[in-house]
C-alpha positions in Angstrom: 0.0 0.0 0.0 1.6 3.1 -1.1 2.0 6.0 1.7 -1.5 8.4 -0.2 -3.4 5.0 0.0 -2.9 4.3 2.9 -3.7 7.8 3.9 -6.4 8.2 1.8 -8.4 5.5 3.1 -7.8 5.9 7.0 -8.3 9.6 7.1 -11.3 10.6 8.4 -12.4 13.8 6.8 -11.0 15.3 3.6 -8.1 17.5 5.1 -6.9 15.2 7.9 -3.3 14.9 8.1 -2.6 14.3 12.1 -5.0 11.9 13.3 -3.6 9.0 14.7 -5.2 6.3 12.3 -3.2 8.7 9.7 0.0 8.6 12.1 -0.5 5.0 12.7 -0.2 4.3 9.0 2.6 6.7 7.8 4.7 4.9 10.9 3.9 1.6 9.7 5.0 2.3 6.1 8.2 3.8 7.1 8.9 0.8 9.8 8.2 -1.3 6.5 10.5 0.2 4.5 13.3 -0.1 7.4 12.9 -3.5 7.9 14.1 -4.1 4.2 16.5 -1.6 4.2 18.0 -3.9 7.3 17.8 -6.9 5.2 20.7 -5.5 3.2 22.3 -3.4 5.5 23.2 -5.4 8.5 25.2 -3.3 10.7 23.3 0.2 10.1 23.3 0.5 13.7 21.9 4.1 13.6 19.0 3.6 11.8 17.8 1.2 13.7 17.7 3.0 16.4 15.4 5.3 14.5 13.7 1.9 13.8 12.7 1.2 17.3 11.7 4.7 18.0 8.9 4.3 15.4 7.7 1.4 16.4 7.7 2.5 20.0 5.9 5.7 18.9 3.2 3.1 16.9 2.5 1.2 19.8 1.8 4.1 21.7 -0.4 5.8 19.2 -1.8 1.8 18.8 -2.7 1.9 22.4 -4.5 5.0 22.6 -6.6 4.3 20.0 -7.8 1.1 21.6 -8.4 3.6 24.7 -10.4 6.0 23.2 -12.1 4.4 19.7 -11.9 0.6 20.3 -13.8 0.5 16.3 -11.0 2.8 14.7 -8.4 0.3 16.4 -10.0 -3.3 15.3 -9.9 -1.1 11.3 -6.7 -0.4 11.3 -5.1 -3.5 12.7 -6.8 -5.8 9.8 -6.8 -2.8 7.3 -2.8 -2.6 7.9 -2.6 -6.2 9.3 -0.4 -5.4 12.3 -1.2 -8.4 14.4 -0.2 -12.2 13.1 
């Protein structure tokens, strides 16, 4: 899913740029894009410090949403398919 897709379909009015189901998928595409950058580069240490920040960041924004809108949270786990 390429990054306007996936905000395009998890924004929730026309000009929404900061909600977290937006925030939620822009991290996810960039942790994507790390994790085969690491497939190559083994011992970019640096990055993946960056790396773990985002997905720390995700998680946080993940649990809030479950907090607050339980509905929004069950979408965008099987819209992005976070959980195996």
């Amino acid at each position: 899913m390429a990054t306007s897709e996936s905000v395009n379909t998890l924004r929730l009015h026309e000009k929404d740029t900061g909600s977290s189901d937006v925030q939620i998928a822009l991290l996810t595409e960039r942790i994507n894009y790390l994790t085969d950058h690491f497939k190559m580069h083994t011992k970019d240490n640096s990055s993946r410090r960056g790396l773990l920040q985002m997905v720390a960041r995700r998680r946080s924004l993940l649990d809030y949403l479950k907090r607050t809108a339980p509905d929004r949270y069950k979408a965008i786990v099987e819209k992005l398919s976070l959980r195996r």
